[in-house]
C-alpha positions as CSV (number, residue, x, y, z in Angstrom):
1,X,-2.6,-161.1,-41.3
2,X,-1.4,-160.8,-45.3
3,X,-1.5,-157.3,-45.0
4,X,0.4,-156.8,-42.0
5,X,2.9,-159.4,-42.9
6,X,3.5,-157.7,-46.5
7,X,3.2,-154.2,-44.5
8,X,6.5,-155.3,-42.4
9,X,8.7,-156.3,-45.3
10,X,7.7,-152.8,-47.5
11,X,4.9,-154.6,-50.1
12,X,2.3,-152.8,-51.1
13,X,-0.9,-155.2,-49.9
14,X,-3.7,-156.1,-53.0
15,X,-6.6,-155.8,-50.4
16,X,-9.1,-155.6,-53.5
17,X,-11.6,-158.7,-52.9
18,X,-12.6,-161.1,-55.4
19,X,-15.5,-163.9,-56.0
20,X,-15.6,-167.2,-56.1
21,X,-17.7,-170.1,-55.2
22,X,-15.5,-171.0,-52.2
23,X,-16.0,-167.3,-50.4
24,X,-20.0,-167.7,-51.2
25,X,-19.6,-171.1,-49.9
26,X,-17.9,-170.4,-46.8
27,X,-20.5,-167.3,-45.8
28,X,-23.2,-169.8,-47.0
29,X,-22.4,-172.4,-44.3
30,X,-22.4,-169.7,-41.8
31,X,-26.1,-168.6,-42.8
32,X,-27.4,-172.3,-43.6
33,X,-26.5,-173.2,-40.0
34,X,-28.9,-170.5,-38.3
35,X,-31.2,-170.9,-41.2
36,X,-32.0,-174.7,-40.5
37,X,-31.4,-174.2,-37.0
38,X,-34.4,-172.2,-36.8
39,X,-36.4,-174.8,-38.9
40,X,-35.5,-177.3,-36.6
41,X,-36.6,-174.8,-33.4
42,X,-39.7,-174.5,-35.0
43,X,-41.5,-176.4,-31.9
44,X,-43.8,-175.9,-29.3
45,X,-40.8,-176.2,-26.5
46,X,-39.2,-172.9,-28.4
47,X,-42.4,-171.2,-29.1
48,X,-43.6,-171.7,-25.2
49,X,-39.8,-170.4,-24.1
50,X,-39.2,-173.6,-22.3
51,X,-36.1,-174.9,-24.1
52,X,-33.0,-172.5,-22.6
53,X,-33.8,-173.2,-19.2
54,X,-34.7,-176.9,-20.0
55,X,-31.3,-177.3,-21.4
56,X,-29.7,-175.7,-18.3
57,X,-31.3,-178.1,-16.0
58,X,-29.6,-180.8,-17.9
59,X,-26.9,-182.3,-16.4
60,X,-24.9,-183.3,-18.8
61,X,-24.9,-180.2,-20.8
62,X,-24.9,-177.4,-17.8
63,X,-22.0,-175.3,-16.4
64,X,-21.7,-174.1,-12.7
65,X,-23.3,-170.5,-14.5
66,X,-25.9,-172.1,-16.1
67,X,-26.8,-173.9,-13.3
68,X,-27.2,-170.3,-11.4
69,X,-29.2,-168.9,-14.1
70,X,-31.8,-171.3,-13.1
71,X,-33.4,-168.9,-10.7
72,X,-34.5,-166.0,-13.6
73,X,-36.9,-168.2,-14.7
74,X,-38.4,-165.0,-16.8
75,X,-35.5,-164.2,-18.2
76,X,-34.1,-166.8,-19.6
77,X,-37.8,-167.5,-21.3
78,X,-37.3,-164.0,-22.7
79,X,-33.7,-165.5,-23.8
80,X,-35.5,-168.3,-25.5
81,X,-37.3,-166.5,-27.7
82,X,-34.6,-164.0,-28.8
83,X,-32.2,-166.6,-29.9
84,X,-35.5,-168.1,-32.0
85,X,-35.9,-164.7,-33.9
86,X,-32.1,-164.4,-33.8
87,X,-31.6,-167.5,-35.9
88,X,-34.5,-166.4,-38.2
89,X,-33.8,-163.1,-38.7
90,X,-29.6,-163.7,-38.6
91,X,-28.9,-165.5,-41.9
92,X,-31.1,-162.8,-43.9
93,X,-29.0,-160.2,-42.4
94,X,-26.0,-161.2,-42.5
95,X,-26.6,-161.6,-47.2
96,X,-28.8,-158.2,-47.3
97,X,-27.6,-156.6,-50.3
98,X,-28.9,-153.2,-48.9
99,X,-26.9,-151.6,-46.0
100,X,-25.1,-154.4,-45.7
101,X,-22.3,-153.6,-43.5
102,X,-24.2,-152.3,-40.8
103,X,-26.8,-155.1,-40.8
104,X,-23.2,-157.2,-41.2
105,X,-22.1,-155.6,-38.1
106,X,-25.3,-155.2,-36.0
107,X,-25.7,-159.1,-36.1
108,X,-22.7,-160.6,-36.2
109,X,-22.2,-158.9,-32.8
110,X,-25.6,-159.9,-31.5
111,X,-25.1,-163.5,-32.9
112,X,-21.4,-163.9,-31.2
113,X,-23.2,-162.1,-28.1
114,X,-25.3,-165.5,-28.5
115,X,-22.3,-167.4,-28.7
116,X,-20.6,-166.3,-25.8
117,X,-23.8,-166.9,-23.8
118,X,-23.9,-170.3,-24.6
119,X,-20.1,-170.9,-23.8
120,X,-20.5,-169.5,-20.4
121,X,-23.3,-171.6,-19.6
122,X,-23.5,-175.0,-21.4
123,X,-20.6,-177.4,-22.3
124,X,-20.7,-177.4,-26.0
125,X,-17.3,-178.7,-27.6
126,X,-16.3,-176.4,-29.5
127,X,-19.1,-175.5,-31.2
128,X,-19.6,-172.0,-29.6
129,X,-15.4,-171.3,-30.7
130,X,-16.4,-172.7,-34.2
131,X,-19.0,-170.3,-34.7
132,X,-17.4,-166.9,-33.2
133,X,-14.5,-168.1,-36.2
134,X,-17.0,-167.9,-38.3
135,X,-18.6,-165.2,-38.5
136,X,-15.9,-163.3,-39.1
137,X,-15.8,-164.1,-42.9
138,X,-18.2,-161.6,-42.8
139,X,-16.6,-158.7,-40.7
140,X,-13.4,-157.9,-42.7
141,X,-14.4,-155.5,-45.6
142,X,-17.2,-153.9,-43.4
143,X,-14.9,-153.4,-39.9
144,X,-11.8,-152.4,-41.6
145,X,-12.2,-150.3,-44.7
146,X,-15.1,-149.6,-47.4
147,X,-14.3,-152.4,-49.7
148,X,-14.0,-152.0,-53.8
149,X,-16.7,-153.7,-56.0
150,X,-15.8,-157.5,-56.3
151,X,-13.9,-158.9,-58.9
152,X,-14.2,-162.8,-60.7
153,X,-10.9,-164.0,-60.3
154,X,-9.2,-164.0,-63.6
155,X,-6.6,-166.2,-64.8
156,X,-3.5,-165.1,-66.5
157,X,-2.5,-168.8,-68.6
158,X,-4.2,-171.2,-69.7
159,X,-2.9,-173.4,-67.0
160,X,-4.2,-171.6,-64.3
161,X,-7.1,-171.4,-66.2
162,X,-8.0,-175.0,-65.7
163,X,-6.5,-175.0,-62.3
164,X,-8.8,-172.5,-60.6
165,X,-12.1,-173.5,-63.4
166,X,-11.5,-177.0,-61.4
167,X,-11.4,-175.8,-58.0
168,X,-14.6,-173.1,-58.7
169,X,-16.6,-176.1,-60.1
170,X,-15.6,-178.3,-57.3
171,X,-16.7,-175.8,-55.1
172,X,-19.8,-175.2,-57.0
173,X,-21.0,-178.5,-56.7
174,X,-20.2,-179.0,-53.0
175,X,-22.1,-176.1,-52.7
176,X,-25.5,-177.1,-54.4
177,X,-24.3,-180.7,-52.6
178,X,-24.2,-179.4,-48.9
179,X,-27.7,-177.0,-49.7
180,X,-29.7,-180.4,-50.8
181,X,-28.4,-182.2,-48.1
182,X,-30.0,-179.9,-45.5
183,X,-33.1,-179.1,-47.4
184,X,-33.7,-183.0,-47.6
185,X,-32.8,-183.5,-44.0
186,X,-35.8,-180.8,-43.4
187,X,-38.3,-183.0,-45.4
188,X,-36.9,-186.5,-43.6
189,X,-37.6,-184.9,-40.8
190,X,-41.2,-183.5,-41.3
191,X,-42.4,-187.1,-43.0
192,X,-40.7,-188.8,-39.7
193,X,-38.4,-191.1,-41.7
194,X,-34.5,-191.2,-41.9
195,X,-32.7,-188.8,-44.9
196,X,-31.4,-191.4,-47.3
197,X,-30.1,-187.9,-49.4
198,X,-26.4,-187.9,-50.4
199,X,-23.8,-190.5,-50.5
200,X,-22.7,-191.5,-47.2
201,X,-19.1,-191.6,-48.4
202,X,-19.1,-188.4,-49.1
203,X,-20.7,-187.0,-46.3
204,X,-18.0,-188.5,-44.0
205,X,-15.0,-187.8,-46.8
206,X,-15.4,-184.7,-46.9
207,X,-17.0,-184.1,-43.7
208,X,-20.2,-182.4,-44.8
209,X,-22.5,-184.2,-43.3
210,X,-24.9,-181.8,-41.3
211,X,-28.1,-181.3,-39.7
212,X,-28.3,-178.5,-37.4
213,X,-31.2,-179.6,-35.0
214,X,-29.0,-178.6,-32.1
215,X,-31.6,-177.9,-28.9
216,X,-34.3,-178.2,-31.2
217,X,-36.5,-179.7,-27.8
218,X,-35.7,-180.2,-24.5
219,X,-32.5,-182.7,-24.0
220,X,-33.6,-186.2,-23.0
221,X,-32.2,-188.7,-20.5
222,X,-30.9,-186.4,-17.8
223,X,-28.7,-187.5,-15.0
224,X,-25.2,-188.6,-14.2
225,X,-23.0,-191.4,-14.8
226,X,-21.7,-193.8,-11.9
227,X,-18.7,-196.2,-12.7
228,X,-19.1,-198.7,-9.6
229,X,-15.7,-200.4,-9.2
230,X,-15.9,-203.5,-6.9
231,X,-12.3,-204.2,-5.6
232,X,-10.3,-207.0,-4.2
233,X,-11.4,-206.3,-1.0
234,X,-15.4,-205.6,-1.3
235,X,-14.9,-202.2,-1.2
236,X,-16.6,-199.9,-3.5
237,X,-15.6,-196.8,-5.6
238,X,-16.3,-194.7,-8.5
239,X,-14.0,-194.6,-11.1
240,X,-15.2,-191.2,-12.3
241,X,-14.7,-189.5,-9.0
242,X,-10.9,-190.8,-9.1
243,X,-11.7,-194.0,-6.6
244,X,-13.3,-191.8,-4.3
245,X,-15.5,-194.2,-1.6
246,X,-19.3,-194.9,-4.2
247,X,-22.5,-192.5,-3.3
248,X,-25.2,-192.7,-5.5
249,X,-25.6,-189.0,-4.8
250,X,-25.8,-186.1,-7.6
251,X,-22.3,-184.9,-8.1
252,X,-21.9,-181.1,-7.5
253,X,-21.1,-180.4,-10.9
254,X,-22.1,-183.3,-13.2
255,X,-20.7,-182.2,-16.4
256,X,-17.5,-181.1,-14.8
257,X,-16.5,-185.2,-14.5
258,X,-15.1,-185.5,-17.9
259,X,-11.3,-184.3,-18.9
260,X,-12.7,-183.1,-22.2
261,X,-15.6,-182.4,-24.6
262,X,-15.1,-185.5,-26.2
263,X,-15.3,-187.8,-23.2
264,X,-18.5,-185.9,-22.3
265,X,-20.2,-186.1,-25.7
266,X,-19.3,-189.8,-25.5
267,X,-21.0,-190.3,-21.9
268,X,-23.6,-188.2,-22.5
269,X,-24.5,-190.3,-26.1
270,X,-24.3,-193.4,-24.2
271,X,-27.0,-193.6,-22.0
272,X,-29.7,-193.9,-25.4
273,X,-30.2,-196.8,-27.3
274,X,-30.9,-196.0,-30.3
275,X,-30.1,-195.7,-34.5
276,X,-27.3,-193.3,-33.8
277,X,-25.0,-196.2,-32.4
278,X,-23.6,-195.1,-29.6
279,X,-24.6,-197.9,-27.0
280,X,-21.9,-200.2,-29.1
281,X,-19.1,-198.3,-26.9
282,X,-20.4,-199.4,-23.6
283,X,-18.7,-202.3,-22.8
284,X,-15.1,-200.9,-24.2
285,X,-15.3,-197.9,-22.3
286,X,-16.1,-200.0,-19.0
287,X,-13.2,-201.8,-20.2
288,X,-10.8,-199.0,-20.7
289,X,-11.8,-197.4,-17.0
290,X,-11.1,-200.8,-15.6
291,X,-8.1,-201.4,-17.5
292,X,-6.5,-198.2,-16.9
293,X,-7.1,-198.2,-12.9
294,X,-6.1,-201.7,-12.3
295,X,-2.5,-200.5,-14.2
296,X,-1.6,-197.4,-11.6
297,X,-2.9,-199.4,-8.8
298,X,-1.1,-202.4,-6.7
299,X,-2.7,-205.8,-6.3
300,X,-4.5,-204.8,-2.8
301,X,-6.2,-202.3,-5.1
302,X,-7.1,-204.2,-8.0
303,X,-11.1,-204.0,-9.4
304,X,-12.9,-207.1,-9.3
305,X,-15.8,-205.8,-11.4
306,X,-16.9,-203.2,-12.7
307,X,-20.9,-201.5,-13.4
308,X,-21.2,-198.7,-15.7
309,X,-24.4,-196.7,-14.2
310,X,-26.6,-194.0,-15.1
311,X,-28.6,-192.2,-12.6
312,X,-31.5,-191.1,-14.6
313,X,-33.2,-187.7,-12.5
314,X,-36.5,-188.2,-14.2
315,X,-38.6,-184.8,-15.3
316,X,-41.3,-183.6,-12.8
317,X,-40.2,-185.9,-9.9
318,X,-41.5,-185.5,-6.9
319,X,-39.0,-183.6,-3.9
320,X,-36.7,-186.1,-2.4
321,X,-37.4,-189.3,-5.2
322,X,-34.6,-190.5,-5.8
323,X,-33.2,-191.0,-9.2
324,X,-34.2,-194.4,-11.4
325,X,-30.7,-196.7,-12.1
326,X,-30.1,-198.2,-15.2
327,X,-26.5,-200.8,-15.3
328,X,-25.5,-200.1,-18.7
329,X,-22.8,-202.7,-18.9
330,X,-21.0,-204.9,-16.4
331,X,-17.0,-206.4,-16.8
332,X,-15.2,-208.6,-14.7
């Protein structure tokens, strides 16, 4: 964008690259990512090629495409072990000092190939759009032009001197910070106790707190979520199929409920009880939903009370059992 933008008012663009810590940070992240990711896939679910199509049979997770991929059982066990040697292979690629613009090239595209895949069939935030940003730190000098050796940046006063020796040691530290945070996440994790590594203020401050055990097993606790409205008259609804009359039957498209992939990170966090918290937004939510219909609807249409449900679809049920029910929370 700098060059085209100097390019249309006559400068000559400096597309010579430099180093610093930041740049080595920024690829770093990428790398750390797949790097841990794969430690954390390191199971029996990912060596067996059970965990793709696992995570597509969840309902919270799946898209109407993932749902349909459900019935190439083989491939998508052949899927699950080429994202495994993906991730292991990626983050060595993508820092090979030898060939390294083709190796840059060759994986980046399989690794946003990846990407894609996953948008198409699994709601994931934005995780997926995250990562295809990405990896394009590592694209420029190899898709564009054959790049100069690097230079250190190199400050002409004294005052910039300090300036940018403040920013690179900043960086530098964050750096070693974010790498020890993941390694001892890694060793929590194999001696079965909580990380206490880091200061938590910092994690959240500067938002690098991180552990990349994304679909490292099978998701948990599938099903769907019923909001049972109760209103004036005894008549029931669900307040997340906009008042239409209450079945406790599996939605069409579970996942598909929510407006957005923060609603449907919250809903699907929800239904554990565990140390991560989430339970504690229960009863507001059940609140809110009751609060917001009852302020668009007349009197005659008022909710009475109100039962936040999840319909758990237990694993390896027998055809036609129905689903276990679990009342998370109940207003009036």
């Amino acid at each position: 964008m700098d060059a085209w933008w100097n390019a249309r008012r006559g400068r000559k663009p400096d597309l010579s690259p430099f180093l610093s810590f930041a740049g080595v940070g920024a690829q770093l992240q990428m790398a750390v990512m797949y790097f841990f990711s794969a430690f954390y896939k390191s199971t029996p679910d990912w060596f067996q090629g059970k965990v793709i199509a696992g995570s597509l049979a969840h309902d919270l997770y799946a898209k109407p495409l993932g749902e349909l991929a459900l019935t190439y059982p083989g491939l998508l066990t052949a899927m699950t072990w080429a994202v495994f040697a993906l991730e292991w292979l990626g983050p060595l690629l993508l820092l090979s000092p030898w060939k390294t613009r083709g190796f840059r090239l060759i994986i980046a595209g399989a690794l946003a190939a990846m990407h894609l895949g996953i948008e198409l069939c699994l709601h994931v935030g934005l995780f997926s759009l995250v990562s295809l940003a990405g990896l394009t730190l590592f694209l420029a000098p190899a898709l564009f032009r054959p790049a100069p050796p690097a230079q250190s940046i190199r400050p002409t006063t004294s005052g910039s001197r300090w300036i940018i020796s403040l920013r690179e040691g900043t960086a530098a530290v964050l750096l070693v910070y974010t790498l020890g945070l993941n390694v001892a996440g890694l060793v929590s994790q194999a001696r079965g106790r909580p990380s206490t590594a880091g200061w938590k203020w910092l994690n959240s401050g500067a938002g690098l707190g991180q552990k990349w055990g994304m679909f490292d097993e099978i998701p948990s606790k599938d099903g769907w979520y019923v909001a049972r409205g109760v209103l004036a008259d005894g008549s029931e609804i669900d307040l997340l199929q906009q008042g239409a009359p209450l079945t406790w039957d599996r939605p069409p498209h579970p996942a598909g409920m929510f407006p957005n992939h923060r609603w449907r990170k919250l809903f699907r966090e929800m239904c554990y009880f565990d140390d991560f918290g989430y339970q504690v937004f229960r009863e507001p939510v059940a609140r809110f939903l009751k609060r917001d219909w009852n302020s668009r609807h007349p009197a005659t249409r008022q909710i009475a009370e109100l039962d936040l449900v999840f319909c758990e679809a237990k694993s390896g049920a027998l055809h036609g059992e129905l689903p276990s029910r679990e009342r998370l929370v109940r207003v009036r």
